[in-house]
C-alpha positions, -999 to +999 in steps of 0.1 A: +000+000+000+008+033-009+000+049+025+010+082+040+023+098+004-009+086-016-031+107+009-007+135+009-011+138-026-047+138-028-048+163+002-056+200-007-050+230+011-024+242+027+009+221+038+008+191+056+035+168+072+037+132+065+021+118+098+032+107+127+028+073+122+052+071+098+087+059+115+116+083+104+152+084+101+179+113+102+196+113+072+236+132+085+240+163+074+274+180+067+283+200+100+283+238+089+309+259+084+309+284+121+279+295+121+256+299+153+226+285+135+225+248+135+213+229+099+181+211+098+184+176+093+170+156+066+140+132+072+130+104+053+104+071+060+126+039+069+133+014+036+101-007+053+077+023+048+089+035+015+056+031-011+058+019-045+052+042-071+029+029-099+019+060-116+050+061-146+054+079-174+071+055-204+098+062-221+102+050-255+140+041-267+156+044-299+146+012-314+109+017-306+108-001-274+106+000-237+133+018-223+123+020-191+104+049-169+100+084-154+090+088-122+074+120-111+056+136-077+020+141-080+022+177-102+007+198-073+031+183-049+059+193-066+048+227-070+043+229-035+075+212-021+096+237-048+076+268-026+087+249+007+107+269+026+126+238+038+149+221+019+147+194+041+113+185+030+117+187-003+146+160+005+128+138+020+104+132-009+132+130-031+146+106-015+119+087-015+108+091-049+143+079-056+140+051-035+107+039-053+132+038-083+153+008-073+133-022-085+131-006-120+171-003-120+171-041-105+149-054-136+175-038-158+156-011-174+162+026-174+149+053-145+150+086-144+136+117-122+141+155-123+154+172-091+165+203-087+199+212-075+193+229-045+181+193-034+202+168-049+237+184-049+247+183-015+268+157+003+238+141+026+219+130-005+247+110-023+242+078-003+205+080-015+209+080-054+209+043-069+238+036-088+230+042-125+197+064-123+191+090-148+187+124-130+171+153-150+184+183-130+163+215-128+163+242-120+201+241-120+214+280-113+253+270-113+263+289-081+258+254-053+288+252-036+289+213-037+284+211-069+315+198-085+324+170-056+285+166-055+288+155-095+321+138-095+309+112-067+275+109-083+290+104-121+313+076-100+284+055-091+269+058-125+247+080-119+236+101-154+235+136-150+208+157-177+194+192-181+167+211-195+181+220-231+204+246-221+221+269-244+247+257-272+273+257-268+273+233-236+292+253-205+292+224-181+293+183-193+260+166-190+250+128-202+216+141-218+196+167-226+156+164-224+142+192-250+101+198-244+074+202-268+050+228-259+017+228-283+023+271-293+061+267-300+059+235-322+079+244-353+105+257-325+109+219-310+116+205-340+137+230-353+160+228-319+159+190-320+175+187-351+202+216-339+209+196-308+211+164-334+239+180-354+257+196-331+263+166-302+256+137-327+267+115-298+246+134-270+216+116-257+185+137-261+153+128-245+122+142-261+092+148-240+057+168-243+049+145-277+013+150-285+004+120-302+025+086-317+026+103-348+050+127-328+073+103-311+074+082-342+090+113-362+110+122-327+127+085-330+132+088-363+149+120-358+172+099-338+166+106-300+174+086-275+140+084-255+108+098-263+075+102-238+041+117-245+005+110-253+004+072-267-037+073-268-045+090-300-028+096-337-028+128-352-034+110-387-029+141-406-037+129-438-060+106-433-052+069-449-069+048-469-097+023-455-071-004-456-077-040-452-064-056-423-038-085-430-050-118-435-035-130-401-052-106-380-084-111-397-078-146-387-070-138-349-099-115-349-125-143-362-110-164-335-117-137-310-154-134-323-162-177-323-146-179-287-167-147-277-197-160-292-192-192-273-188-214-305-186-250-305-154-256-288-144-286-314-149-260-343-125-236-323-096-260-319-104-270-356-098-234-369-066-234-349-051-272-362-056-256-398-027-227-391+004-243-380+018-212-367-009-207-345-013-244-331+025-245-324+021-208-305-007-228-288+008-254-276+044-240-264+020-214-243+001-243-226+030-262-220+054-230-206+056-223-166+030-201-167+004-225-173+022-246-146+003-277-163+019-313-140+011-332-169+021-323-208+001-313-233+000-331-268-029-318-288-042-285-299-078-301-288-063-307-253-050-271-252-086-254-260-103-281-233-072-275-207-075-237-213-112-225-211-127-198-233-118-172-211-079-180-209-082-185-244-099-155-257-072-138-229-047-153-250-060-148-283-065-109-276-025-108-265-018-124-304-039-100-317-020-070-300+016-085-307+002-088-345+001-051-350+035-035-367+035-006-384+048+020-356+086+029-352+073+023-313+053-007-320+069-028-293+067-002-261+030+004-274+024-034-268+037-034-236+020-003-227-019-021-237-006-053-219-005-025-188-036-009-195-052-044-199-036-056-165-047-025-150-083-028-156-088-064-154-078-050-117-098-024-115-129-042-122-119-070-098-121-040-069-153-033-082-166-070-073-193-064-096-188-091-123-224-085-139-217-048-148-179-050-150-167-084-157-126-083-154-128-101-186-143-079-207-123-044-190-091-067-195-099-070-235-108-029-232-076-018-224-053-044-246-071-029-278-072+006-267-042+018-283-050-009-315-059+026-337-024+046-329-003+014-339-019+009-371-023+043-380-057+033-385-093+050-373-097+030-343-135+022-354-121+006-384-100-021-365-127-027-342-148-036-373-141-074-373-146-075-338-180-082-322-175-065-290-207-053-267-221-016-271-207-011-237-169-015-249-173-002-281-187+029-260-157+030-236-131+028-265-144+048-293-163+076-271-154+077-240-185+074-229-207+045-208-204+031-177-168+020-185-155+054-198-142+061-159-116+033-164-103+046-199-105+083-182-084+072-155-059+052-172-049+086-196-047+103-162-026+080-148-002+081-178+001+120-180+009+125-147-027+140-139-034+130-101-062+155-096-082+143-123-070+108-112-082+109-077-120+121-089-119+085-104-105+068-074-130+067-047-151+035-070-118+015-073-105+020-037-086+050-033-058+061-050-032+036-027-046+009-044-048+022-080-015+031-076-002-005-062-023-022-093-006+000-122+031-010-102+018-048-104+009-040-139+038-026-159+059-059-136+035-077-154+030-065-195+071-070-192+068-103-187+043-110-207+060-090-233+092-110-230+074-143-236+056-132-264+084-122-285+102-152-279+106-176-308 
């Protein structure tokens, strides 16, 4: 559980402390130079109270897939901890924001936070940075005393050190530089992306503030490093074709629609022994550890009887989703669905209301949510072959119906937007619990990822 921080970020009003409850520890401070005023220590929960922070913002790498994450405050938390008079305060949530971090670094994937110097750059806070964490660092004003030792030791643990596109040419080194689209000053962003581009061809520039897939497509193309921003719409400027769909998703879809429509089970596993592809996908999947089947099994017959129609249609809609190409960031958008799926499979299971919001159903919701940005495709269009209820259809191609709050919250979840979030909370628990079911999510999609690109 999220505990103490998830209410403080839902809180409104003026400043709060963390409460009481909450064991702390001094964190030594550096004794200060004579001076008759003594320093305020730094506080910070103990390791065992540190929350996990599910709410992420993906970042896309170069090849188009999951690099890894951002992790951010709630946005009016930051802007009140960067008023706080005490820079103790603000340390203490950086350090454990930072300490939320270290199971990303673990799983071998990138993490990265912004801080501002006045915080991270003196000596007290070096024991607190994981080793190899991206650190976005801003505001940065260039007059902290500690700066250079603060750097060296930081850079010596492997820590990377980034600011906010500052002017060329670069006055101090820095490992990347995160540049910032703002929707008025679009022809700028591109224009000082490609400057940054040719002048440090080997500088690692993240690109953030994207406004659709169309934009990070053309940002990777461009040849940054990372890229983050809206994921859940395509500008399609000019507007395709009504394409066909390929023959094998077609196929995956019709599969989807006879194991919906509860066809006969023996005319299912028929369809499936007539695509050897498919029946060998079948059968390594039932027979892998994730099954955890004590017996073996031999037959594609045996797979659709040992599976079920749900587990089958569950598995048939991850095909379907790892079909889709087309997208320079094809692969992080899988993984991003898998989450969404994950997370509202979750969602509705809070609900315990299986009638109106079967965990099922929400599951399939979210996995084809982002099915119209990979294939630069309407949305309606690739929801054509699909026979889903009015209700889903609704949710994804509205927003509207009594689903619409789970789609709503995801996108709030994804830019960052708490406030909005928490309106949507109170029905699924609280925002503690959303936030612990998008963490157990992401774990999840990467797994699930991994095992469905494997040969």
């Amino acid at each position: 559980m999220l505990g103490w921080l998830a209410r403080w970020w839902e809180a409104e009003g003026a400043e709060k402390p963390p409460p009481k409850t909450v064991q702390e520890k001094v964190l030594p401070v550096a004794k200060p130079a004579r001076s008759s005023t003594k320093a305020p220590p730094l506080t910070t929960p103990t390791v065992a109270s540190i929350p996990r922070f599910g709410v992420r913002r993906p970042l896309i790498g170069r090849n188009g897939d999951m690099a890894g994450f951002e992790f951010r405050l709630a946005r009016n938390l930051e802007n009140r901890l960067q008023s706080h008079p005490d820079v103790a305060v603000q340390a203490a949530y950086v350090v454990t924001l930072l300490a939320s971090m270290q199971p990303t670094l673990q799983a071998g994937r990138l993490a990265m936070a912004t801080v501002s110097a006045q915080v991270l750059l003196r000596p007290q806070m070096l024991e607190h940075v994981p080793a190899g964490v991206h650190l976005l660092v801003h505001p940065w004003h260039g007059n902290e005393p500690d700066a250079p030792a603060c750097l060296a030791a930081l850079r010596a643990k492997g820590v990377l050190i980034g600011r906010l596109a500052p002017a060329l040419p670069l006055s101090e080194p820095v490992d990347f530089v995160q540049i910032a689209l703002q929707a008025e000053h679009a022809a700028a962003f591109w224009a000082q992306l490609a400057q940054w581009r040719s002048a440090q061809p080997a500088l690692a520039l993240l690109a953030t503030g994207l406004d659709s897939v169309d934009d990070l497509d053309r940002a990777l193309k461009l040849g940054v490093s990372l890229a983050a921003g809206r994921v859940d719409r395509s500008l399609l400027v000019q507007k395709p074709e009504k394409n066909p769909l390929h023959n094998n998703t077609l196929r995956l879809c019709q599969l989807l629609n006879d194991v919906g429509l509860d066809r006969d089970t023996d005319a299912v596993a028929q369809a499936i022994r007539t695509d050897v592809g498919l029946s060998y996908k079948l059968l390594r999947y039932v027979n892998s550890p994730a099954v955890g089947l004590l017996r073996g099994v031999e037959s594609v017959d045996q797979a659709v009887m040992v599976l079920g129609r749900n587990e089958l249609y569950r598995w048939l809609s991850v095909l379907l989703l790892a079909s889709m190409e087309g997208r320079v960031a094809s692969i992080a958008l899988q993984e991003m669905a898998l989450a969404r799926a994950r997370l509202l499979e979750g969602l509705a299971e809070q609900r315990a209301d299986a009638l109106n919001h079967p965990p099922a159903a929400l599951f399939t919701v979210g996995l084809l949510s982002l099915l119209g940005a990979m294939l630069q495709l309407p949305l309606a269009q690739v929801l054509e072959p699909l026979r889903l209820s009015d209700t889903a259809r609704q949710a994804l191609l509205d927003h509207s119906g009594p689903w619409a709050p789970y789609i709503e919250l995801v996108a709030d979840l994804e830019r960052h937007d708490m406030a909005s979030a928490s309106k949507h909370a109170v029905v699924f628990g609280g925002m503690a619990t959303i936030l612990e079911l998008s963490d157990a999510a992401w774990v999840w999609a990467a797994e699930v990822d991994k095992k469905t690109a494997a040969p």
